[in-house]
Each structure stands twice: as C-alpha cells, then as structure tokens.
C-alpha angles and dihedrals in degrees: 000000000000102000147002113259111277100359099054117065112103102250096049082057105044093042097049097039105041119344096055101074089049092059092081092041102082088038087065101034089054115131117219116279108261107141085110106170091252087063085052098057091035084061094052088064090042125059098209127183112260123260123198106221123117129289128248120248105249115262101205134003087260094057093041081056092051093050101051093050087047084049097052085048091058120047134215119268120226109290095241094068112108120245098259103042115130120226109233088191124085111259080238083060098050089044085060099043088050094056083069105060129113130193118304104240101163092056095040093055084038083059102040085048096058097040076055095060097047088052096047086040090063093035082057096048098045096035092046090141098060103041094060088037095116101062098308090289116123114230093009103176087356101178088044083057094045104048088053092048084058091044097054091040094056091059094026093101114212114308115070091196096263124128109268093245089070095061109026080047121020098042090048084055096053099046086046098063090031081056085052091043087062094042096055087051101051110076087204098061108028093082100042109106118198113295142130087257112129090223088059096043085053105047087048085056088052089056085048098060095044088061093044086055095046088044093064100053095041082058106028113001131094100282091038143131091264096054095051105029087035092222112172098017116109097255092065108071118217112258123211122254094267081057097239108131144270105035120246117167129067098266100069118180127214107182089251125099146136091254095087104046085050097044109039096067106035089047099035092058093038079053095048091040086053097054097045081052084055095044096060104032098046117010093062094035067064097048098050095046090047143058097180111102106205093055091059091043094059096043091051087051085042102061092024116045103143083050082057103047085044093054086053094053086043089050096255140121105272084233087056118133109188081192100073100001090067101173093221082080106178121250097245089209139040120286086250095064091050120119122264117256085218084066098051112077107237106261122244123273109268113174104089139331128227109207135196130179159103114321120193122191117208133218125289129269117197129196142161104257095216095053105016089234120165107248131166123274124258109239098254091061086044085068097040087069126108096002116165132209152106135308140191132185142179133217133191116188107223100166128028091261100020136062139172122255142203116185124182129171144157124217120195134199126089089357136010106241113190108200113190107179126177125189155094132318129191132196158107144228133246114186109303093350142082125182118189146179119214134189114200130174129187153093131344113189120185136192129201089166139312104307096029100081118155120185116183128158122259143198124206136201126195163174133195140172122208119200106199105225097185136350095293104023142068140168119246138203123174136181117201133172110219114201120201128183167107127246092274108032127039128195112201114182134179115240124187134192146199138167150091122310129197131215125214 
C-alpha cells in the first residue's frame, strides 16, 4: 500500500529526489586530517575551547577508544549552528548545559514532517487520479471520505491487496528511519551504540513507539493514505488480487488492512536494530583497518541507509555517527594559534533565496488516466502549448538540505496560463554550485478570454542547478514537469527556467 514496486520505498525516494545531490557535498567541505593521538592527550591537559570541524578516522583500536571516551566528555551543539561557529562557553559549561536537555520535539516533528511530505508528494505523483476523483478537486468531502475509509479498515482483515513485498519490505523501511528520526533527537540515544545494555534496549523502545506513532497517521490519520489516495472510501471501487478494476471475483481488495499498522513497528525496529548491530560489528572493525575516509564513508551509507536518510532530514552527512563524530569536536591548539576570521572568506547566505526569470511552457502531452494511453488533446490544452513568460519564486531554508517554496508564473501565447505552486525543495551545495530537486502542488489557472477560465489542480517535479556568480547571486535554471488533470483525462507539459537568484 505504501509504494509502487521499485520507485516507492522510502529511501529510494528520499535518496533520488532529494538526498542524492547532498552525498557529494561532505566529501568536498572535509578539513585535513590533524586529530593525531598526541593532540588528543595534549587536550586532555588544556581545556581548550571547542571547535566544530570533522573528525579524523581512527587510526588504531587504542585511538578509537580514546576517542569515544573524548566523545562521551563533549557534547554535541544544536544542529543549526553552522560548521565553523566558535563556542564561547567552556566545554565544562556545555557538559553541564547538556545534562539539561530534554528531547527535541520541535525538530523531531520538523523532520518527520518533512519525511511526510516527500512520501505524500510521491503518493500524489504516482495516485493523480485519485487525488483529483472527486471533480478535480483534492480532498473533495474529505471527512465523509475519511469515515468510510475507517469504517472499511476495522472489518478489512490483514491484507490490504498490495503485493507482500510492500508491506514485509517497504513498511519496515519507513518505521525503521522514523525510529532514527527519534534517536537522533533524544540526547540521551543518539550516542548509544548496540549492546545488552538496558539504556540502549530502552531508548530503542523509545524509537519503537515514535514510528509506531508516525505509522498510524501515514495509513489512517488526517494526512494519510487514505485521505489522499482515498482506499477504503466509497469513490474508490475494490480491485481483484492481480490489481485490474473493478473487482469480480469473490477476494476484493480495498487498499486498507491490519498488515501495515503490525509491520511497520515490529520491522521497522528489527531493521533499525539491525543496522545499529552493523554498525558496531563491521563498520569500526573498517575504521580501524583503514585511513582512507571514503572508504569508510561508503561502507557507513552501505550497511545504514535509513540512518542515512535519517542524518540528511536532521542536517547531517548521511555518513554522520553521533557516536564517535561528535560535532563538538575538540581545538586541538590554544585560542591564540586559531586562524584569523579575517583570513576565512565570509560564507554565502544561506538562509533563503528570492528568484526572478524567463519561464517557457512546452508543448502538451495528453494521455487516458486509467490506462496511460497516448490520446489527442482537447483544444483548450492545444493552445496551452509553448506559452512564454516570467517566473518568480521564494525560498526559505528551514533545515540544513530543505526549504520551503512558493512559485508563481504566468505563460502567454495562445492562451495565459497562471501557474501558483507551493512545496518542498531538497539540495547541497558543492563549491559554486547547487543542484536541487524540488515537489510543488497547487493551483493552474488558464484563460482563453474573459468569460473561458479554466482552474484545475496541479502537481509539479523538478531540478534545478544554481552557479553562484558572486557572493549573493546565482544563476538558475530549472526543469520541471507540470501535470494537469481530471480523473479521466491528464495534461503533462514541459516548463524551463532561467534566470538570477538571490540569496538572503
């Protein structure tokens, strides 16, 4: 139920839309290598002030000790702070601090938020037709829908009609980075590595009970499955097992069923479990045989990839430990010998951008929404073909790789075609430039003349690149596919971009 075979687990998802740009990004912003052992036992005489740069590979199982127990004595600063900040606190004054904090609930709803709106962005995408069922309109008697999807699931039994795959594999995969979601969040689990130990059983219970939490309202809460997609409510008929509609035989499927709410929990924590196990019994036995650091990069992603997905929503590398990276890394020399500011170029702005250009809209492509056959265009899409005009668009950063985003723009030609999109956007940057990737919804409005308006909702995916020109300003250019539509008929048309963005 959750996804379409080979595009819809979770970390597919998260790691081609919008994680996958930020994976080259640490590789190029690492500092040289200089936490020797002997900097490590000069600190411990010092006192020094904490610096926040990466930490050195170990070099031996001595050192990896060292380093863990250096680790437990610094905490972790807030995750907003940018990577060269300087603490003006003692690092006895942050240890004390830490011992206060409580679980981040703000951030940790901030990141399963956003991991929500990837998944229904992609439900949307890949479900259209139901979404704009009900007159075209999203979300069209809504709590009518949505009693009758409740009502179907309590009597629905255990399979919801999906193949098992869906539910054995690609819930599994969504409990278990909601689980790490909760674990990077909790100060008091986001250092605990596997072990027998009762604090780490519990905080991994902890973790249990957040994606259960989160389970429940991806398939029956308010922003669900079966609010958007519409399983179980009476507009949407039964299909057989093979999936072809309506349904005639006597095993009818409605998309709801007890599988998910069961599954998702109890395999998304083995699967978490299961990472934190690799984690400690292969991926250190690497770090101690090996200095070279992508190596170890690569094999950290390889064996935990929800963790990884997990680090990118909580503004870290995906190859992040908080275990042993601990970004409170220690100055490895007085405050006397530290670099000049006036030696370190002021970084870029990074807090929003604010971007106005040329927009061109490409010609239409029509298709039957039930079987995605090629048909001919109506004349009112004929003329909303090849349309040219202007665009503008804001951005407001909100975590370190995501940011909100309004787009409006207005094409001209045979038509005037008003688009006024609203969504999420993902992406890094790597020297001068920053690729994205970027999901809106909203709103088309086109206009053959005063009295031939035709409004229809819409749903947009797209890349960009940005090449940063100076300090503020870039130059963009962005591809997006923009899909139209009502249940029997969809509009998909190509829209490209250029123009200068501003940073702020």
């Amino acid at each position: 139920m959750i996804f379409n075979a080979f595009t819809r687990p979770s970390l597919v998802l998260a790691a081609v839309v919008f994680v996958a740009p930020a994976l080259t990004f640490g590789q190029l912003q690492r500092f040289r290598c200089e936490a020797r052992s002997d900097d490590f036992k000069e600190y411990a005489a010092s006192g020094t002030q904490t610096v926040r740069v990466p930490q050195c590979p170990p070099l031996s199982r001595d050192l990896l000790a060292e380093r863990d127990l250096l680790a437990e004595r610094v905490p972790r600063q807030a995750p907003h702070l940018a990577a060269d900040d300087f603490d003006s606190k003692s690092s006895a004054a942050i240890a004390h601090q830490s011992e206060k904090l409580g679980f981040h609930w703000g951030r940790a709803l901030t990141e399963s938020f956003t991991f929500l709106l990837i998944e229904q962005a992609y439900v949307v995408h890949t479900d259209f037709r139901w979404v704009v069922s009900q007159n075209g309109i999203p979300f069209n008697h809504y709590w009518r829908d949505h009693t009758q999807s409740l009502s179907q699931w309590t009597h629905s039994g255990w399979n919801d009609g999906d193949p098992n795959w869906y539910g054995y594999i690609g819930h599994p995969i969504q409990g278990a980075l909601t689980g790490f979601i909760q674990i990077q969040n909790d100060p008091k689990s986001e250092k605990l590595r596997f072990s027998k130990t009762k604090a780490y059983w519990k905080s991994r219970l902890k973790a249990a009970l957040w994606n259960s939490a989160y389970s429940m309202q991806w398939n029956l809460g308010p922003l669900s499955e079966v609010t958007v997609e519409k399983y179980g409510a009476k507009d949407r008929a039964p299909w057989n097992q093979n999936g072809s509609f309506p349904c005639n035989t006597k095993h009818c499927y409605t998309g709801v069923g007890q599988i998910d709410i069961v599954m998702t929990p109890l395999g998304g924590t083995g699967w978490l479990i299961g990472e934190d196990f690799l984690d400690e019994k292969v991926v250190r036995r690497v770090e101690e045989a090996t200095h070279s650091r992508v190596r170890i990069d690569a094999v950290r992603i390889a064996l935990n990839p929800l963790r990884a997905g997990a680090n990118m929503l909580h503004g870290e590398h995906p190859w992040y430990r908080a275990s042993r990276d601990g970004q409170g890394m220690l100055a490895l020399t007085q405050q006397k010998s530290a670099i000049s500011t006036d030696e370190v170029p002021a970084p870029a702005p990074n807090h929003g951008s604010f971007f106005v250009g040329y927009s061109h809209a490409g010609g239409s492509h029509c298709e039957v929404v039930a079987s995605g056959a090629t048909t001919v265009c109506d004349p009112l899409s004929d003329k909303s073909s090849n349309l040219g005009g202007w665009n503008v668009g804001v951005e407001k950063m909100y975590l370190r790789y995501f940011s909100a985003v309004a787009d409006i723009s207005g094409q001209y030609g045979g038509v005037r075609q008003d688009n006024f999109l609203f969504g999420l956007r993902g992406g890094a940057g790597i020297g001068r430039f920053r690729p994205y990737a970027q999901v809106l919804i909203g709103a088309v409005r086109v206009r053959e003349n005063a009295s031939a308006i035709s409004t229809s909702f819409a749903e947009d995916l797209g890349l960009g690149l940005d090449f940063r020109l100076i300090r503020r300003l870039s130059w963009r250019n962005q591809v997006d596919e923009l899909k139209t539509g009502t249940p029997d008929f969809q509009r998909r048309n190509l829209h490209l971009s250029s123009g200068l963005a501003v940073r702020f």
